[in-house]
N, C-alpha and C positions, 0 to 999 in steps of 0.2 A: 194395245199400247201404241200408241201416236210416234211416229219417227220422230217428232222434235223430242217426245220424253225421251227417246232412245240415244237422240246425240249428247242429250243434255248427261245423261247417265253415265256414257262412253266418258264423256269432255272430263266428268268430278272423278272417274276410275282412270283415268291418263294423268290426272294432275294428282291424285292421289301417290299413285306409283311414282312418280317424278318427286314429290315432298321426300318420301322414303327413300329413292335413289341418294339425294342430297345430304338424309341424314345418316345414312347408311356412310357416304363417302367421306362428310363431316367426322364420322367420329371414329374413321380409319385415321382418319388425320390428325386426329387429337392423341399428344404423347400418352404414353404411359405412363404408371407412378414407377415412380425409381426405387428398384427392389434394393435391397441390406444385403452386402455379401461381408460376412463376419473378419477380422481382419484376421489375416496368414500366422502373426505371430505367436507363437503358441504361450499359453498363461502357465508358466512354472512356479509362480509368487506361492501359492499354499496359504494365504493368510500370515505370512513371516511380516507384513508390513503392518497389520495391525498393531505391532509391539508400539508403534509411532501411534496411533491411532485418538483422533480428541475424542474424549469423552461421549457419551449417548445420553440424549437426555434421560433415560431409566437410571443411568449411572451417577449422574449429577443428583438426580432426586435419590438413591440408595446416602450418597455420602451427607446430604439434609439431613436425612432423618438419624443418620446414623450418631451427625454431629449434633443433632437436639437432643438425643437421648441417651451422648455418654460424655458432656462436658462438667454437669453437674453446677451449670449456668444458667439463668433464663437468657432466651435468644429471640428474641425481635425481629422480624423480618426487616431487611435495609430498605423499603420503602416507606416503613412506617417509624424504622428506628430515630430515635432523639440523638444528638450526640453524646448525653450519659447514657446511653444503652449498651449493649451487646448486640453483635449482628453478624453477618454471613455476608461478606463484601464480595468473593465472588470464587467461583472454583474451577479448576485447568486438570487438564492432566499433568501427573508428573512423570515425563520422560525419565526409564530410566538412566543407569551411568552407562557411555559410551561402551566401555568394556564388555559389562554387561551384555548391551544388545548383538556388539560381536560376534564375540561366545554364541549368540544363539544363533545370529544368521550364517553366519559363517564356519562356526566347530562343530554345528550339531547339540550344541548345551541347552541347558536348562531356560524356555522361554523366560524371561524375569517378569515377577509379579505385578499385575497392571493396580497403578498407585494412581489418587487423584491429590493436587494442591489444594489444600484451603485457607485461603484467605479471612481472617476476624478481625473486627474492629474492637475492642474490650474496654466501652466505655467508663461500664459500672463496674468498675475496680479501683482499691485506692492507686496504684497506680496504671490508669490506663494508655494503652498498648497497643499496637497491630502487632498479631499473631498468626506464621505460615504453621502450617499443621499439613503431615503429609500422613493421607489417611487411605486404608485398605485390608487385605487385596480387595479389589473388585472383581465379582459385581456385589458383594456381601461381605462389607468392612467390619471388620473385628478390632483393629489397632489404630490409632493413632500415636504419630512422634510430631515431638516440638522441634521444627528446626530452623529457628528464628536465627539464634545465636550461632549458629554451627556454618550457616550462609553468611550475615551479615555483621559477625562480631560482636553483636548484643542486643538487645531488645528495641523494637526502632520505634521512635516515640509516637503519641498518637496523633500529634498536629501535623505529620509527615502523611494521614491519611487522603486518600483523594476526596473530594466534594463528591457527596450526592443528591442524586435528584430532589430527596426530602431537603436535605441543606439548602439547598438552591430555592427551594420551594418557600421555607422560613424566610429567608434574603429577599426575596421578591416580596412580601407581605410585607415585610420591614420596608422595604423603601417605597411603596404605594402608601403605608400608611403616614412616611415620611412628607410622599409629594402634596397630600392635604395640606400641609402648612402652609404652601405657597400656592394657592387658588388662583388668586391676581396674576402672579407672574405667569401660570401656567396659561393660563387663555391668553395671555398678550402673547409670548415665545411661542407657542406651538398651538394652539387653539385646540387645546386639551384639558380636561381633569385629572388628567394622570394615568388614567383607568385602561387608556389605546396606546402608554408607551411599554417598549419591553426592554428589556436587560439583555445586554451580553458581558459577559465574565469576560476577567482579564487572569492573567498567573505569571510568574509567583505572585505569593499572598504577604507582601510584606516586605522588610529590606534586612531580617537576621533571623536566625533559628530559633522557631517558634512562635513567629509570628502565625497569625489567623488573619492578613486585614486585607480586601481588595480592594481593587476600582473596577465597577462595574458604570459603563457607558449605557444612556438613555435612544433612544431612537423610537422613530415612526413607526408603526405598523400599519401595513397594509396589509390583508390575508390576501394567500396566491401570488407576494412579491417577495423578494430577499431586500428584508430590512435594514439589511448590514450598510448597504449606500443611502438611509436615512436618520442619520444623527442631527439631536435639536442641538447640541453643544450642553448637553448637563450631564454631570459626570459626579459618581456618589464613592466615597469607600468606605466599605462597611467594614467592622471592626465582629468575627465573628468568631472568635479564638473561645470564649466560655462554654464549658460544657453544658448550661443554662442559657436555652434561645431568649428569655425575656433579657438577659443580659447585653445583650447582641445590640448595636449601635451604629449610626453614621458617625465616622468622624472627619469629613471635610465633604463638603462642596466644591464641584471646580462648572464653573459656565463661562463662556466666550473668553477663557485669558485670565480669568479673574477664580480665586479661592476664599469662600466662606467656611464661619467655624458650625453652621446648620442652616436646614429648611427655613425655619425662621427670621435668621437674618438675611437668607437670599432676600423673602418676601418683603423685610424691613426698609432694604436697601431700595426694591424694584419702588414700591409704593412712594417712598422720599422723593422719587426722580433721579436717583444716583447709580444706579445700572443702566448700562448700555441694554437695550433689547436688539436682537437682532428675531425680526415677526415673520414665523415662517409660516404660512399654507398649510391645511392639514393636506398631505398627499392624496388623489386620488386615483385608483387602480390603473384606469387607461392611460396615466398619463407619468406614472412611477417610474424610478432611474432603472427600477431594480425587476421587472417585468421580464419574462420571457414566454408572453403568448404569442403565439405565431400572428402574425401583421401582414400574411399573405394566404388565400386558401391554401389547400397541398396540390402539389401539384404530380405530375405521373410517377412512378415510383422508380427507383434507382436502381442499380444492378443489386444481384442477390448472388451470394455468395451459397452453392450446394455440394454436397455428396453425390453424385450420380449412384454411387452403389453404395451407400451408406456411410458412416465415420471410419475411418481407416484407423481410428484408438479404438483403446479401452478404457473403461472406467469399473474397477470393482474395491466396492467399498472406497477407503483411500487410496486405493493404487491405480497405478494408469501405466498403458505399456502403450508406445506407439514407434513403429517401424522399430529402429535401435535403441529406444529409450526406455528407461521405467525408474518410476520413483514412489514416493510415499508423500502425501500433500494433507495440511491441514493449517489450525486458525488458532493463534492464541487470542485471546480476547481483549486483551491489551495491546500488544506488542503486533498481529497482523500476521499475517500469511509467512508461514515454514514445511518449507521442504526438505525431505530426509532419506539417503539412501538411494541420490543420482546414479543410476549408473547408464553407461553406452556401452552393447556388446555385454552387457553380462558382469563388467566391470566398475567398480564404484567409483565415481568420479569426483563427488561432493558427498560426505556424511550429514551435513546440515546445512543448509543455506534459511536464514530467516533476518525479516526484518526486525532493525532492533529499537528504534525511537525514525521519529522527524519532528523536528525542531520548526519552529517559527518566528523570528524576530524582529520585531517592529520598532520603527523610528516615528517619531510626531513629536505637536507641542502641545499636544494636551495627554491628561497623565493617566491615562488607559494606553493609549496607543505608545508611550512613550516605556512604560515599563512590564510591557507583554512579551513574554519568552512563552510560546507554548511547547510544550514537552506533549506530543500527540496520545504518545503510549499510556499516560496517565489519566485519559478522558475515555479511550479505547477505541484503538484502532480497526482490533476485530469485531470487536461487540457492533461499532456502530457502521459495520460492511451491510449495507441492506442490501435487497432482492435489488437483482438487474434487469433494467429494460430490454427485453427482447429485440432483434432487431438492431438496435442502438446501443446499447451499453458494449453490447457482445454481438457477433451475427446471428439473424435469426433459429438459424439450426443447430447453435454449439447446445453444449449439453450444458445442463444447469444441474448446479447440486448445493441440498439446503445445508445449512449451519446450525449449530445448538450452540447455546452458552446459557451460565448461569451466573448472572453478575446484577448485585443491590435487589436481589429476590429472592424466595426460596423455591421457585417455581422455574425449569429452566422456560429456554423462551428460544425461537427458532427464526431465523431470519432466513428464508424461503429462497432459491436460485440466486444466492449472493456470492455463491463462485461458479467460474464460466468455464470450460478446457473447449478448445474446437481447434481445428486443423486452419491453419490463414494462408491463402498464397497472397504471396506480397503484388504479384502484379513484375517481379523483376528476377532473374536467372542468379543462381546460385553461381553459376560455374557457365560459361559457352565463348566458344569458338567459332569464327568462320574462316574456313583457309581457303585463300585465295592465292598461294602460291606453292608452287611442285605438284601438291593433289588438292584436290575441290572437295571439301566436305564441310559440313556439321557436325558440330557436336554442344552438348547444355545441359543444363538441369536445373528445373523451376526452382526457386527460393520457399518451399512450402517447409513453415514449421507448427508445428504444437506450441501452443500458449493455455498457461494458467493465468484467470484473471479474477481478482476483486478489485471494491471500487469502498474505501470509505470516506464520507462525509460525516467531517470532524467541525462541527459548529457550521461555518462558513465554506469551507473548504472542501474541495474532493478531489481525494489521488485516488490516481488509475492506477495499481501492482498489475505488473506483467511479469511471466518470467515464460522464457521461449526456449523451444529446441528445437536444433537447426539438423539438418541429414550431416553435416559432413562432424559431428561430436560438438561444437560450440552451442554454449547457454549464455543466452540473453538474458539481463534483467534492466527492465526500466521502470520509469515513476513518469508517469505525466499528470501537472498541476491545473485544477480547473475548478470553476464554482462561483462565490462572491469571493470579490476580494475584502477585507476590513477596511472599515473607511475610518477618520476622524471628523470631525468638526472645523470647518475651514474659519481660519482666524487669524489676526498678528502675520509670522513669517511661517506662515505653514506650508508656503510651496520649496522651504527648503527642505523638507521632509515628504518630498513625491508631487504629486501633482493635481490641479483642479478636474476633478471630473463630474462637478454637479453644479448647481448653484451655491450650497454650500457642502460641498461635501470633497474632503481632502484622502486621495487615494494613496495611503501609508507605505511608503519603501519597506521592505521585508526582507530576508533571505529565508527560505527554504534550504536545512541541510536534514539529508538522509543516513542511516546509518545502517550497514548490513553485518550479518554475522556471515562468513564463509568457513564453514573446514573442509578446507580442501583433502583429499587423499587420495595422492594420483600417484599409483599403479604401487598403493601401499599406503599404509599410515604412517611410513619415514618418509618426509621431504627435507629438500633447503629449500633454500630461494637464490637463484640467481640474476643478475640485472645484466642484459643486454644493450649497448648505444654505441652512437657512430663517433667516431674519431676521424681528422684530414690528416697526412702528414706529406711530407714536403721529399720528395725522392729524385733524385736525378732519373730523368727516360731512362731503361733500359740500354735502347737501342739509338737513342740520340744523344750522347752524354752531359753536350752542352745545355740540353732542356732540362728544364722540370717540371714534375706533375702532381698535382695534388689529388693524390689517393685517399678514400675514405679506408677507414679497415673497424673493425671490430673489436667491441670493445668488454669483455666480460669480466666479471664479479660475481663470487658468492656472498655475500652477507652473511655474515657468521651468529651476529648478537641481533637482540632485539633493539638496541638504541639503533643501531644501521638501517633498521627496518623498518622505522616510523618516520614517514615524509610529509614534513609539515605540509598541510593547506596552502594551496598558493605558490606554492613552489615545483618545478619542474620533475613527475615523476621520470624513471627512466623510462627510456622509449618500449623499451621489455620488461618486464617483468614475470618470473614463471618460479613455480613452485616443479622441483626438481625430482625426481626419480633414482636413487644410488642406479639403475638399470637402464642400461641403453638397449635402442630402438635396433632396427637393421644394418641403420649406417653410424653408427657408435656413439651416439647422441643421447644425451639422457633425457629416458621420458619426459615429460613437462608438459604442463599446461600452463596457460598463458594469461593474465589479469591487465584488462584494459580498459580503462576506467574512462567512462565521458562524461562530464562535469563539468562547471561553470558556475561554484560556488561562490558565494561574496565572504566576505572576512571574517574572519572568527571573531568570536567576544575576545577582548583583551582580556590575557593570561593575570592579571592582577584586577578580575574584575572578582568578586566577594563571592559571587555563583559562578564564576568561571568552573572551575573544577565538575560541578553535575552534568555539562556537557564536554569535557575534556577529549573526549572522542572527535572532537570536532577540530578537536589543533590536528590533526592528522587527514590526508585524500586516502592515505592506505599505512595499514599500522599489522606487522606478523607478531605474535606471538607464539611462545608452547602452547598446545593446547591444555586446559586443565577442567577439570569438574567443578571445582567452586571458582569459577572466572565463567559461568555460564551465559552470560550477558553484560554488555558494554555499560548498562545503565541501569534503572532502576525506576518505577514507577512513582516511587516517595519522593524520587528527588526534584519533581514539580513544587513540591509544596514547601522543601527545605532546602534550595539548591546550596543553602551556604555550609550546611553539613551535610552533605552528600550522601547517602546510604552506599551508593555502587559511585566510584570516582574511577574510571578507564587507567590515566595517567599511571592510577597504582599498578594496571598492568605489567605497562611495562618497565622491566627493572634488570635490562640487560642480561639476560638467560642467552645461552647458545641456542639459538636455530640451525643447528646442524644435523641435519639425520635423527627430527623430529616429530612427533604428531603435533603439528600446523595449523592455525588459524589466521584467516585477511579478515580484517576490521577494514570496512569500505566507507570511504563517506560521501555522499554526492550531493550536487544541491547548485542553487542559483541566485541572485541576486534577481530580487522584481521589485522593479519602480512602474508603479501602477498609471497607467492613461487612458485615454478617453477608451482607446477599443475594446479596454478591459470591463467594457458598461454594455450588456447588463452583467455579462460573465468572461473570466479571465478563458481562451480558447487553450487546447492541450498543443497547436502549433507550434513549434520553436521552443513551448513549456515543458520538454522531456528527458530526463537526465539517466545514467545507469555507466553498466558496465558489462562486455566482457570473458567468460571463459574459453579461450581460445586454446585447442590441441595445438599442440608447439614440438614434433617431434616425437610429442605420442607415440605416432603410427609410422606406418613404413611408407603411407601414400596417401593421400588423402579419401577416406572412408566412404565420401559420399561415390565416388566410383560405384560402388556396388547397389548402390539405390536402382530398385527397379522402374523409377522415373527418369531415369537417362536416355537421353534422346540422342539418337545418332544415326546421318544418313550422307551417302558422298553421291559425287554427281553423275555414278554408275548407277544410281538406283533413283526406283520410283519414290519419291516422297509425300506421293499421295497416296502410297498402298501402304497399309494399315500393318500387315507383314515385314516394313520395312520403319516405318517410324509409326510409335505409338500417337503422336497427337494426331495422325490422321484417322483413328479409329475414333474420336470424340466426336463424329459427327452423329455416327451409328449408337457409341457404348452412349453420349451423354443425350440422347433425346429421348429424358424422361420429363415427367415434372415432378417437381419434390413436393414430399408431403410436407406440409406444414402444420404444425401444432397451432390450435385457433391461441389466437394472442389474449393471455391475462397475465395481471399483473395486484398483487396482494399486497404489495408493500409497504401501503398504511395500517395495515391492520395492525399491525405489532407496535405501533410507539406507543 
């Protein structure tokens, strides 16, 4: 062998060894994955919170079959049902009675029988009906009871039932077969045959009980845009109150300002010369109001929020325990995310917190937008919570957990990671100090809380449900509003009614009000309510006699009746607010917690409005009653479709009862006024859009609880603050360089519609 072979040899085994040096040191350098250490809290629950627990889809399909084969009815599935049929409108659990569940968590009693709701529409009857039917036990139902009557006073009529997807489906064929009439006018308006517009419903259905008739708005479609900011200005209302679809009808036309009495005559008038045309463009994609494809590549990616040692909750089944917290969470399908069985320390703090409606109400000058109240609960708040975007909806790493419901099917149907729980640091301190005077130290403690979160989109619209736990006992809850906004038809004086944000397209004033259920039970199921606020008064100095000083002092109230207790909208709540404890604290103080309400509602319907009464919850920011078993909710789903005879009316709540040394409920209401503008194109942002409230320990404790978080930092100017021994953030350089595992990113959430 030749010496050049032999350097050449050397030379590839020297660079060899040097490659592996590199990759050897490369991947000393490269973090580790960030291992799961299980959280401290020990799991006492037992399954005691399942008593709260929504249904499983095996369950919902037991109570199907159960109810096809002991009604003694034929039953039609609701997507195929006629309106003279029979059908299966949708099924819940029935929680049972407070007492009940007591008795079990708390005496040791008899778990109470797990019961589902069924909901029936009972077309083909001489007189048809909606029918709740509370049927069981589960998981192998033997009984059903009628308890239509025994909730609501008597049998609730059938035009009070919500629209379904089949209804909808009829409606639409009606007025496609409608828009044929007017061929001409269509290609001149929109440069259409009718075939690429679509419908949006308005509610209520009418202007007195028993009505069936909407107005449903025409608009653009574009696929992959929100149509809702492309209205041609033609607007139908269908008359759909007969049990007999053939019977079903337009009964007005409304286009640019102007009402006909049919298709027909629109066409009659366009072709005469006697209609104004206003010729709109059919829209296309790249160039749509209503677009939100990205308009820039991506660019590097953003910070990520992780666990170095895993989630610091739990999640088992519906319970979830985190540092001092633990509760019981699930989804009505209607009505939206409820929570049951708060407690901090072991202690119940809330027996039920759940959403109860959101309201939407629209101002315009054309007559979709002008006579649209949507009652949210009645279209389904839960039903239509889809799967969340990874990353975006929620942070990457929260945990996700699916949903079942059974609603207008007989088949349940599951809406896949559509609630989210994960641990958030806010980015901002809880609680810190820095002393700078007598002794040098630190002291803080991060703002990290727990959040439950769903997200539904309700036609147009998506609200963000948050509800938060904070270290020192406080629970948050807020709503942030985001999505399309509804638009009108820009025409006449339409900018008195919001503002231009298209060429033609008029962006509708609305108010957003929310409505929550609270029972509170703090440090017991007797409370009152007392109101705290400031007072000046005028005192000579003390010590100067010829001065005076204007002293604040304090100003307390119990409220004794429910009339005391209901504060109109609009009007100044007290600065305090707390539901009371007969039991005082260390320093003689009665336990309490504390209701603080952040809101920036717009005005109520006027109290002499005909449906005033179906959201009567709405004359009040905050309303206490007794608690009772047949007052289980502020509203009612039926009362979308007959606000003027109300099924569930609030107002009857309340009727001046003693709130003294009570089992307690706050009726909460929050909400805002939105006049819609340009920034709100293509979509309204959740900034400045976020409203809630509130539960603040008031006295509760003896000191404020977040003290004992083992996330307390504290270091004085005797000690090292960068040794890990003396403050924990200095150990994050060590404990947090891992990399997180990531679950590869999907998303299923088409699949289900």
């Amino acid at each position: 062998m030749s010496l050049k072979t032999v350097l050449i040899l050397l030379g590839l085994a020297l660079a060899t060894i040097f490659a592996l040096v590199c990759v050897l040191l490369t991947r000393e350098r490269s973090p580790r994955t960030c291992q799961h250490v299980p959280p401290e809290q020990e799991e006492t629950e037992h399954g005691q919170s399942l008593v709260f627990a929504d249904l499983t889809a095996e369950e919902m399909s037991q109570v199907v079959r159960y109810l096809q084969g002991h009604l003694g009815v034929p039953l039609v599935e609701a997507s195929r049902a006629k309106p003279s049929e029979n059908c299966i409108a949708w099924v819940d659990v029935q929680v049972p009675a407070k007492a009940e569940v007591l008795r079990f968590l708390d005496s040791g009693g008899a778990r109470p029988p797990r019961e589902a709701l069924a909901v029936l529409y009972f077309g083909k009857q001489p007189e048809p009906n909606i029918t709740e039917l509370v049927v069981g036990p589960l998981p192998r139902p033997v009984y059903h009871r009628d308890v239509t009557v025994q909730k609501y006073g008597g049998k609730v009529p059938y035009h009070r039932r919500a629209a379904t997807g089949r209804e909808y489906a009829e409606i639409n064929a009606l007025i496609h077969r409608e828009l044929k009439k007017a061929p001409r006018f269509l290609t001149a308006c929109c440069e259409s045959d009718g075939t690429d517009l679509v419908t949006l419903t308005t509610a209520p259905r009418g202007f007195k009980s028993g009505d069936r008739v909407t107005w449903f708005v025409l608009f653009h479609n574009v696929p992959g845009t929100g149509y809702y900011l492309s209205p041609v200005g033609l607007e139908v209302l269908v008359d759909h109150g007969d049990l007999q679809v053939s019977q079903w009808q337009l009964r007005k036309i409304f286009y640019n300002g102007r009402y006909f009495a049919s298709m027909g005559d629109l066409e009659q008038e366009f072709v005469a010369g006697a209609l104004e045309v206003v010729r709109l463009k059919q829209p296309q994609a790249d160039a749509v109001l209503g677009s939100m494809k990205p308009r820039r590549p991506p660019g590097p990616p953003g910070p990520l929020q992780f666990e170095p040692q895993g989630p610091r909750y739990s999640v088992r089944n519906n319970h979830v325990t985190f540092q001092d917290w633990s509760f019981a969470f699930g989804m009505n399908p209607n009505t939206g995310p409820r929570l049951f069985d708060i407690r901090y320390r072991g202690e119940r703090i809330v027996y039920e917190l759940s959403l109860q409606e959101a309201l939407a109400l629209y101002g315009s000058n054309c007559p979709g937008g002008m006579s649209t109240r949507y009652l949210d609960g009645s279209f389904g708040i839960g039903r239509f919570a889809y799967e969340l975007v990874r990353g975006l909806d929620c942070p990457y790493m929260a945990t996700y957990v699916d949903r079942h419901y059974l609603a207008e099917t007989d088949t349940p149907k599951t809406n896949q990671n559509s609630l989210c729980i994960f641990e958030h640091d806010s980015a901002l301190p809880l609680r810190r100090h820095f002393s700078d005077s007598q002794s040098f130290y630190y002291g803080g403690l991060r703002r990290n809380a727990l959040v439950v979160r769903t997200i539904s989109t309700l036609i147009n619209y998506d609200y963000i449900w948050d509800f938060l736990f904070h270290a020192n006992g406080a629970l948050e809850v807020r709503v942030h509003a985001t999505g399309y906004i509804s638009s009108s038809f820009l025409h006449g004086r339409g900018t008195d009614y919001g503002n231009r944000v298209g060429p033609h397209t008029l962006g509708t004033m609305h108010i957003h009000h929310i409505h929550y259920k609270v029972d509170l039970d703090v440090d017991g199921q007797l409370n009152s309510l007392e109101s705290q606020d400031m007072e000046y008064e005028f005192v000579k100095d003390p010590w100067s006699a010829q001065n005076t000083i204007e002293r604040p002092y304090l100003r307390r109230k119990r409220l004794e009746r429910e009339d005391e207790a209901a504060f109109p909208l609009n009007v100044p709540l007290p600065r305090y607010l707390s539901f009371v404890s007969p039991n005082p604290n260390k320093w003689g103080h009665p336990r309490s917690y504390r209701i603080q309400v952040i809101s920036f509602a717009g005005k109520h319907l006027p109290t002499n409005s005909s449906m005033e009464r179906s959201v009567s919850w709405g004359r009040y920011q905050l309303a206490v009653t007794r608690r009772k078993e047949e007052e289980p909710t502020s509203t009612s789903i039926y009362n979308q479709n007959d606000p003027w005879t109300p099924t569930v009316a609030f107002a009857d709540f309340i009727n001046n009862e003693t709130i003294t040394n009570q089992d307690l409920v706050a009726w909460i209401t929050v909400g805002f006024l939105h006049i819609p503008h340009a920034e709100d194109i293509p979509n309204t942002v959740t900034v400045g859009n976020s409203v809630g409230f509130f539960l603040r320990p008031y006295n509760y404790f003896n000191e404020d609880p977040s003290v004992d978080s083992p996330d307390s930092v504290y270091f004085s100017s005797e000690q090292d603050a960068g040794a890990c021994g003396d403050n924990p953030l200095a150990c994050l350089s060590s404990a947090a360089t891992c990399a997180p595992r990531l679950t590869p990113f999907h998303f299923g959430g088409f699949l289900n519609l």
